[in-house]
C-alpha positions in Angstrom: 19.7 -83.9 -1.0 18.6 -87.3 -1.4 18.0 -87.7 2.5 15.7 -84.6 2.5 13.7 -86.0 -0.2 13.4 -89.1 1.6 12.4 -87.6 4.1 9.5 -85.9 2.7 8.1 -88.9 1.0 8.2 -90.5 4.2 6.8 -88.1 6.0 4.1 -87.7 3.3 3.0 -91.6 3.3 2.8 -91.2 7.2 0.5 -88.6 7.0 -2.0 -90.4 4.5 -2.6 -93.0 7.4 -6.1 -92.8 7.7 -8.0 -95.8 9.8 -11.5 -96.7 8.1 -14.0 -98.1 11.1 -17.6 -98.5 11.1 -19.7 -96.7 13.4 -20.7 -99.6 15.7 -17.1 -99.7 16.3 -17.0 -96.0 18.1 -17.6 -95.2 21.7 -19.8 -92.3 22.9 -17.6 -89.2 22.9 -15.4 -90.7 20.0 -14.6 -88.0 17.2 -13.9 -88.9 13.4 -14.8 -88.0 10.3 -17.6 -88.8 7.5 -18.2 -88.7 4.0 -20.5 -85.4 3.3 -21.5 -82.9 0.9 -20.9 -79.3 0.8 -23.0 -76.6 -0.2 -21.9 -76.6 -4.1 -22.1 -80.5 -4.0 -19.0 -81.8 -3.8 -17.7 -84.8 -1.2 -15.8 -83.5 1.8 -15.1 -84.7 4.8 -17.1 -84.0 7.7 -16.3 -83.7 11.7 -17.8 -85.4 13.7 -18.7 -87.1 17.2 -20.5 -90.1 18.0 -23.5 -89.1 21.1 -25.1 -92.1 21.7 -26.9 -95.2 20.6 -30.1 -95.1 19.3 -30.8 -98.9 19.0 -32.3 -101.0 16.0 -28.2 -100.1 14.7 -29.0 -96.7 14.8 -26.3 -94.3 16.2 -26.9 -90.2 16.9 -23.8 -88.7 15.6 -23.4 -84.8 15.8 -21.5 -83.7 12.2 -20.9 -79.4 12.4 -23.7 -79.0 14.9 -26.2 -80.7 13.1 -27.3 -84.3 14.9 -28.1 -87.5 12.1 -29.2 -90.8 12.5 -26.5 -93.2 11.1 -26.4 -96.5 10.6 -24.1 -98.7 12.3 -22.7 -100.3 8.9 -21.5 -96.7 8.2 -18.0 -96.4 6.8 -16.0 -93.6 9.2 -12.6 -92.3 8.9 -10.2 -91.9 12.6 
């Protein structure tokens, strides 16, 4: 009993891994995920892929279909 509830904890922490990176930091093609609203209002986290750069640190990401100008100081999640 006390290995199985070991081994959820553990398995739990590993799970909550989540890399923070900035934008500049991605390659074309790259997928992660942003900060976003939904359509009530509340945070959620959005998928997304990094297109291109833009220049000026300006980066074309694609988020659900919809393509934004980000900034490359951006906080994203991997």
């Amino acid at each position: 009993m006390l290995a199985q509830l070991f081994f959820r904890i553990f398995r739990y922490r590993n799970q909550l891994k989540i890399k923070v990176m900035k934008v500049q930091d991605l390659k074309a093609g790259d997928k992660f995920k942003m900060n976003g609203l939904s359509v009530s209002g509340k945070q959620t986290k959005v998928n997304c892929e990094m297109i291109r750069y833009n220049g000026m640190d300006k980066y074309i990401v694609v988020c659900q279909g919809i393509s934004i100008l980000v900034d490359g100081t951006d906080e994203v999640f991997v």
